[in-house]
TORTORFI-252559 format. One line per 4 residues: number of its first residue (from 1); their letters; for each residue z, x, y of N, C-alpha, C, CB. Coordinates in steps of 0.1 Angstrom, whole numbers, plus 5000, padded with zeros to 4 digits. Glycine has a CB too. Layout:
<pts>
NUM = a = Z:X:Y:Z:X:Y:Z:X:Y:Z:X:Y  ...
</pts>
This chain:
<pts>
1 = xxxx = 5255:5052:4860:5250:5038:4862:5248:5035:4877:5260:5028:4856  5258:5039:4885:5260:5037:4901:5243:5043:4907:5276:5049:4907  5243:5054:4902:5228:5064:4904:5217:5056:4902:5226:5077:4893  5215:5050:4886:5203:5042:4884:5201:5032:4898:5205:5033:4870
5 = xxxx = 5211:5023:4903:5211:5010:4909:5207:5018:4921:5225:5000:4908  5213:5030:4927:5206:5033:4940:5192:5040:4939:5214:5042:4948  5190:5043:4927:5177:5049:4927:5167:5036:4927:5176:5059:4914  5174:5027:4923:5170:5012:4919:5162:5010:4935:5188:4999:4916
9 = xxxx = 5173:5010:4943:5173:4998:4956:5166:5013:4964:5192:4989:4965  5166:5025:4965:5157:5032:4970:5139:5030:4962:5164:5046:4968  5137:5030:4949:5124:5023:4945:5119:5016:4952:5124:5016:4936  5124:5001:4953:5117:4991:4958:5118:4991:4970:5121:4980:4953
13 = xxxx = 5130:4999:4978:5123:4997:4991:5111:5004:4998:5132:4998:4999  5108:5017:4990:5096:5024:4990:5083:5014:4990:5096:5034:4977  5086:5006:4977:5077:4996:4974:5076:4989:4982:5078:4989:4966  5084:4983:4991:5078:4972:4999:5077:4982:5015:5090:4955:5000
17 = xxxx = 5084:4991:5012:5073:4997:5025:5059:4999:5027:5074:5008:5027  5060:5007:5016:5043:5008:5013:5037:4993:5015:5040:5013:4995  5042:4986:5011:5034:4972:5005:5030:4961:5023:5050:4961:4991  5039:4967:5032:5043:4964:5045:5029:4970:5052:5059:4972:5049
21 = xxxx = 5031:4986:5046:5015:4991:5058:5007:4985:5050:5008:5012:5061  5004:4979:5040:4991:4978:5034:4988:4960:5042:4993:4980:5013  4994:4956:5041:4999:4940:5052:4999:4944:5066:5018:4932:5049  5000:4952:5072:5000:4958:5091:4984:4962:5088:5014:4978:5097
25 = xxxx = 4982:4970:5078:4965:4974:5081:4954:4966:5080:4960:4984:5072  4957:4957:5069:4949:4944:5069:4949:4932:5081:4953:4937:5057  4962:4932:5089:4959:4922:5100:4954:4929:5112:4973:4915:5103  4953:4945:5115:4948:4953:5119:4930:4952:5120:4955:4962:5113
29 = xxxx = 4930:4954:5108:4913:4953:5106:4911:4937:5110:4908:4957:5086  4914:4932:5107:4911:4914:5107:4910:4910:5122:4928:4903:5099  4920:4915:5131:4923:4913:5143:4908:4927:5150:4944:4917:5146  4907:4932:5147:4897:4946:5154:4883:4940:5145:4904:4967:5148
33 = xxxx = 4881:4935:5141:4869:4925:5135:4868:4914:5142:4872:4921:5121  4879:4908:5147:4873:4892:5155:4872:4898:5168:4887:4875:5156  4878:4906:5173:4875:4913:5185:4858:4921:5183:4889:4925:5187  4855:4925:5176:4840:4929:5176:4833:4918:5176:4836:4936:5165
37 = xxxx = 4832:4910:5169:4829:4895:5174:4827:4892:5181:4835:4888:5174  4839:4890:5188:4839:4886:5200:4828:4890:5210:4851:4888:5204  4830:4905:5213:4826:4914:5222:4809:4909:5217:4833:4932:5219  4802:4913:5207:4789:4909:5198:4783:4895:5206:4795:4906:5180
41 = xxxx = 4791:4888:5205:4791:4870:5209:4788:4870:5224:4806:4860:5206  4794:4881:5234:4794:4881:5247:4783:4888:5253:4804:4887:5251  4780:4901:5243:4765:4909:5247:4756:4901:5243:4761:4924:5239  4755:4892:5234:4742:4882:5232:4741:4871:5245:4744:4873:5217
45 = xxxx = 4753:4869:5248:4752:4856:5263:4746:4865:5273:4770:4848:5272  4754:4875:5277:4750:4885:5285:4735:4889:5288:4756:4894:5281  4727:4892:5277:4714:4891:5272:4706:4883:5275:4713:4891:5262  4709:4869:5272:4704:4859:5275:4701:4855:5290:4711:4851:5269
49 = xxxx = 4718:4855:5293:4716:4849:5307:4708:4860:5317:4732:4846:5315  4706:4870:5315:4697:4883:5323:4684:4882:5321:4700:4897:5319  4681:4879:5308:4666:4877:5304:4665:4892:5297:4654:4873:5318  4673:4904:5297:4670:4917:5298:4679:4922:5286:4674:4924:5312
53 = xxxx = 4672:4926:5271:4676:4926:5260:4675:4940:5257:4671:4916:5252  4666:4949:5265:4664:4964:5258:4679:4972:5269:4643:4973:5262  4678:4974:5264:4695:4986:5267:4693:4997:5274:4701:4994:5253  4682:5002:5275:4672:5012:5279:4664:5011:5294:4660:5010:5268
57 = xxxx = 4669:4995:5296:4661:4991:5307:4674:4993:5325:4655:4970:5301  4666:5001:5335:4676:4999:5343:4685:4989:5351:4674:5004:5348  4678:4975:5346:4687:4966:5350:4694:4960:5341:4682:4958:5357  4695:4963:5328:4706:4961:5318:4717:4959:5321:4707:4969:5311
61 = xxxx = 4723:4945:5317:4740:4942:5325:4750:4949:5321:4747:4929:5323  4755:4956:5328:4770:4966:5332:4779:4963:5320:4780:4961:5350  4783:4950:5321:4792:4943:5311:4786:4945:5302:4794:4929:5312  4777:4939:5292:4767:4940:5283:4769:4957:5274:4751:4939:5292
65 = xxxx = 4767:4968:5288:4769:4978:5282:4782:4985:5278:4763:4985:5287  4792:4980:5288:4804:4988:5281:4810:4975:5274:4816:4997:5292  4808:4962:5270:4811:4956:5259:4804:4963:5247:4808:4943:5261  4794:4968:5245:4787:4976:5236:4795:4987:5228:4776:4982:5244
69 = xxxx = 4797:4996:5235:4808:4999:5241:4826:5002:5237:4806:4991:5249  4826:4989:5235:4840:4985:5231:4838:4982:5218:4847:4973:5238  4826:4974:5213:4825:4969:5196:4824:4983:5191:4809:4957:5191  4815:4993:5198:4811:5004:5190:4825:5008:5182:4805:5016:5199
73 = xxxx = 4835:5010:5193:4848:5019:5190:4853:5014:5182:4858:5023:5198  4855:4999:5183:4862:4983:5174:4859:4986:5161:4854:4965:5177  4845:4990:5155:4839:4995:5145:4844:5006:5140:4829:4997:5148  4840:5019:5144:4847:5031:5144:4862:5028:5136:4848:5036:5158
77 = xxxx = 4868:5024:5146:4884:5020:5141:4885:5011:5130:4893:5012:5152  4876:5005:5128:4876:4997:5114:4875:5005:5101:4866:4988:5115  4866:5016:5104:4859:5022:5093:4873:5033:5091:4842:5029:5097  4877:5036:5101:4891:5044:5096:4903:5039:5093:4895:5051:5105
81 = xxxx = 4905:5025:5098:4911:5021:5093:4912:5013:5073:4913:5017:5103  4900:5012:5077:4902:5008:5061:4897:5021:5050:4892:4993:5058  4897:5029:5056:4903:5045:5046:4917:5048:5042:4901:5058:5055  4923:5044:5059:4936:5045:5058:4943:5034:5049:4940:5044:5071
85 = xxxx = 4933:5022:5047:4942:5010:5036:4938:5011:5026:4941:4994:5039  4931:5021:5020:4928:5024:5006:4936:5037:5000:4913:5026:5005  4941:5047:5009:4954:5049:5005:4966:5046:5008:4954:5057:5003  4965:5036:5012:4981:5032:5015:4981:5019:5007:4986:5030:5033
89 = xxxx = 4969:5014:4997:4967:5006:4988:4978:5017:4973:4946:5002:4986  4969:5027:4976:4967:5033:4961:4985:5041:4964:4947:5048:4958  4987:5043:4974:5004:5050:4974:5012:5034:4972:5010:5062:4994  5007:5021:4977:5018:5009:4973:5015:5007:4956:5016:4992:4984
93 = xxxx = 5008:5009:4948:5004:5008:4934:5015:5018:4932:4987:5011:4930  5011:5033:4931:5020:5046:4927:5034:5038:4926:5020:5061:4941  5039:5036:4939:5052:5031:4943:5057:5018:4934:5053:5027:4957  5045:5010:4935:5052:5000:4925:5053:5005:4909:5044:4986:4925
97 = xxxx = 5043:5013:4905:5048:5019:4890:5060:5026:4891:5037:5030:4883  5066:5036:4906:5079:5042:4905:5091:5035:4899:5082:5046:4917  5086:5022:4907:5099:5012:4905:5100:5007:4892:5099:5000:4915  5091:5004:4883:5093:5000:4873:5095:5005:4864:5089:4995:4871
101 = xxxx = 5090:5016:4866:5097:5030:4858:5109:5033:4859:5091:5044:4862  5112:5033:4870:5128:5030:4875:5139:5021:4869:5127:5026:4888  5132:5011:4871:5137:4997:4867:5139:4996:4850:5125:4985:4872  5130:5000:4844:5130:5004:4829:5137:5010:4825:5122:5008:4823
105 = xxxx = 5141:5025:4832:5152:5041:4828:5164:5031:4836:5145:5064:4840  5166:5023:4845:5177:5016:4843:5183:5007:4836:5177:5014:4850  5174:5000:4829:5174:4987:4825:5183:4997:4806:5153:4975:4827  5174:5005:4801:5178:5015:4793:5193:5024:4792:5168:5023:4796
109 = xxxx = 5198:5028:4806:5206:5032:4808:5217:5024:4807:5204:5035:4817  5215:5012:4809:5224:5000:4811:5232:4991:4797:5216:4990:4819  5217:4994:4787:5221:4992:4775:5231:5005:4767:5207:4988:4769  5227:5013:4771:5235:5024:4763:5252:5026:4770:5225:5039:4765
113 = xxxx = 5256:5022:4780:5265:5020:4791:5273:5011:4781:5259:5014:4806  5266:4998:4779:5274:4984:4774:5276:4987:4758:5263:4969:4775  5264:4996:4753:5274:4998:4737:5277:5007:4733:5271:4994:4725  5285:5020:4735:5288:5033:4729:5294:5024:4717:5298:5045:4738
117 = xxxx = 5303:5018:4719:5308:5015:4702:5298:5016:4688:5313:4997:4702  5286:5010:4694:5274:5009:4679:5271:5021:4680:5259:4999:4679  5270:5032:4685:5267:5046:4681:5274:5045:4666:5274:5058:4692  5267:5054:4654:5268:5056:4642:5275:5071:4643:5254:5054:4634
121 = xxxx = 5289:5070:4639:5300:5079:4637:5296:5087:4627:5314:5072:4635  5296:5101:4626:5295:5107:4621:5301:5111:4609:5294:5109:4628  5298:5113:4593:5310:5111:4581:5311:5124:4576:5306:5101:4569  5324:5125:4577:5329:5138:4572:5330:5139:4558:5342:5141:4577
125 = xxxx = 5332:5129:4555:5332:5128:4537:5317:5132:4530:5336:5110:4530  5306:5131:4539:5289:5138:4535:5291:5144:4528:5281:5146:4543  5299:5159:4539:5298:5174:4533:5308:5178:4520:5303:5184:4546  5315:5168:4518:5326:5171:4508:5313:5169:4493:5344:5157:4509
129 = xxxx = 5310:5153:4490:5299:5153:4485:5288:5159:4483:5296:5147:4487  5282:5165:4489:5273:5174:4490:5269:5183:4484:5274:5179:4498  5286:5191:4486:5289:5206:4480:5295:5202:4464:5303:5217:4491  5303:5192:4463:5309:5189:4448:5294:5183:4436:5324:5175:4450
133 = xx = 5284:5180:4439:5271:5174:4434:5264:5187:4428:5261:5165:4446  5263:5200:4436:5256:5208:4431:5260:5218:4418:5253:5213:4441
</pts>
């Protein structure tokens, strides 16, 4: 019984670990998304206030390009990161079926713990019957 309950509280804390990166990776992406934004929002002023929109051109603003630059990678990291939150989605799912699988082979365990008495005793008088009938 002692075993189930730690296998118990080792389950769920799997679970909410898992469940923890899947919550770190989403404010991750969310935060590296308003930051592309951002950066996006600054190359367009940038653009503006220069008059000079081709990228190509040699007086294209410094800023402009390594803000460019910075969204590119912002991007990049986004796209890996939300690889990374689709299995660390699909390992906090796994984990939460562990636990309730867990939770069930305990919940089971616990009943059989509380009633050995209703186990059905075995009758010796069967075999006496058995053999005197034929």
């Amino acid at each position: 019984m002692m075993e189930t309950v730690n296998s118990n509280q080792i389950q769920r804390f799997e679970y909410e670990e898992k469940r923890q990166q899947v919550s770190d990776l989403e404010l991750m992406i969310a935060d590296f998304a308003r930051m592309a934004n951002d950066l996006e929002q600054q190359i367009k002023i940038e653009q503006q206030t220069s008059g000079i929109s081709d990228v190509n051109h040699f007086a294209y603003p410094t800023f402009a390009r390594a803000a460019m630059t910075r969204r590119d990678n912002l991007r990049s990291s986004i796209a890996e990161l939300e690889k990374r939150l689709d299995r660390a989605r699909q390992e906090a799912l796994d984990a939460f079926e562990q636990l309730k699988l867990s939770e069930a082979t305990g919940d089971l365990e616990a009943q059989r713990q509380v009633k050995p008495s209703t186990r059905r005793k075995p009758l010796k008088h069967l075999g006496s019957h058995a053999s005197s009938s034929r």
